[in-house]
C-alpha positions, 0 to 999 in steps of 0.5 A, a space after each residue: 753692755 752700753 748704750 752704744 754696744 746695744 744700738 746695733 742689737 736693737 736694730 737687729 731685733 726691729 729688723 728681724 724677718 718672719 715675725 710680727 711687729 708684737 714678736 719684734 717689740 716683745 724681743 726688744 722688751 726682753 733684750 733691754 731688761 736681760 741686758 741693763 740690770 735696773 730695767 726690771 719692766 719695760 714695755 709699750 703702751 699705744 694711744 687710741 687717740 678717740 677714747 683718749 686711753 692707753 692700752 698695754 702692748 708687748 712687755 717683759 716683767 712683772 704682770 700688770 693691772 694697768 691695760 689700759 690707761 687714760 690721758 693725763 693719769 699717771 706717769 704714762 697718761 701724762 707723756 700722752 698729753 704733754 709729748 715729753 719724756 717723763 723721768 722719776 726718779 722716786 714715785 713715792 714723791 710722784 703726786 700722779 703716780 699708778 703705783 704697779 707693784 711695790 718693788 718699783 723705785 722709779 720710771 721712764 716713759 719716752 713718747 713713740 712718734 711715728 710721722 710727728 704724731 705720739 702713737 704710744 710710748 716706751 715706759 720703763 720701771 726700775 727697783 732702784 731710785 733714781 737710776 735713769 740719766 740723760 743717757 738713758 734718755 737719749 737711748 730709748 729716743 732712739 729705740 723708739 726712732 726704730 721701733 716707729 720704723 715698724 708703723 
């Protein structure tokens, strides 16, 4: 399934009723991995804008240590600070990287604004190098154009 193809599910998924917002992203999280093959994690991080951390929201994929992230470290601290998309395209040559599990060639981490201010983030990992391009960009801007719905 395309980008385009999945536009109309995930606005079916964010707009579904008689289930919390955690049911509604961790549905959205489920939907991306099952339906592009080099999305093997993807999750939300959100700010707490006074202790200047990232804490893990609902995600689908492999368990992880990182909960809670500051400002500025790894890929995910640094889309907090600079409100820019983040690509990886190898994190072995990321000098700033939390390395999560082995399995992990490469990332996406595309900042989540609700009313102009970055809330959190959308961060994806994939087994194989190099795999997001422009396209993938442009698809979780809108995901998270959708999902800052929800806020």
């Amino acid at each position: 399934m395309n980008f385009q193809e999945l536009q109309p599910k995930v606005i079916e998924i964010l707009s579904a009723s008689g289930i919390s917002r955690e049911e509604k992203l961790k549905n959205l999280c489920q939907l991306l991995t099952d339906q592009i093959d080099y999305y093997n994690w993807v999750g939300f991080y959100f700010a707490n804008h006074d202790t200047k951390t990232l804490h893990l929201g609902p995600y689908v994929g492999a368990e992880t240590d990182h909960t809670v992230i500051p400002f500025g470290k790894g890929i995910c601290g640094q889309v907090a600070e600079s409100n820019a998309n983040f690509v990886v395209p190898d994190v072995k040559a990321q000098d700033n990287y939390i390395a999560c599990s082995l399995t992990v060639k490469s990332e996406i981490v595309v900042p989540l604004f609700v009313n102009g201010v970055n809330i959190g983030q959308i961060d994806i990992d994939s087994h194989v190098i190099d795999p997001f391009t422009e396209a993938d960009e442009r698809f979780l801007e809108f995901v998270n154009q959708e999902v800052a719905k929800l806020f």
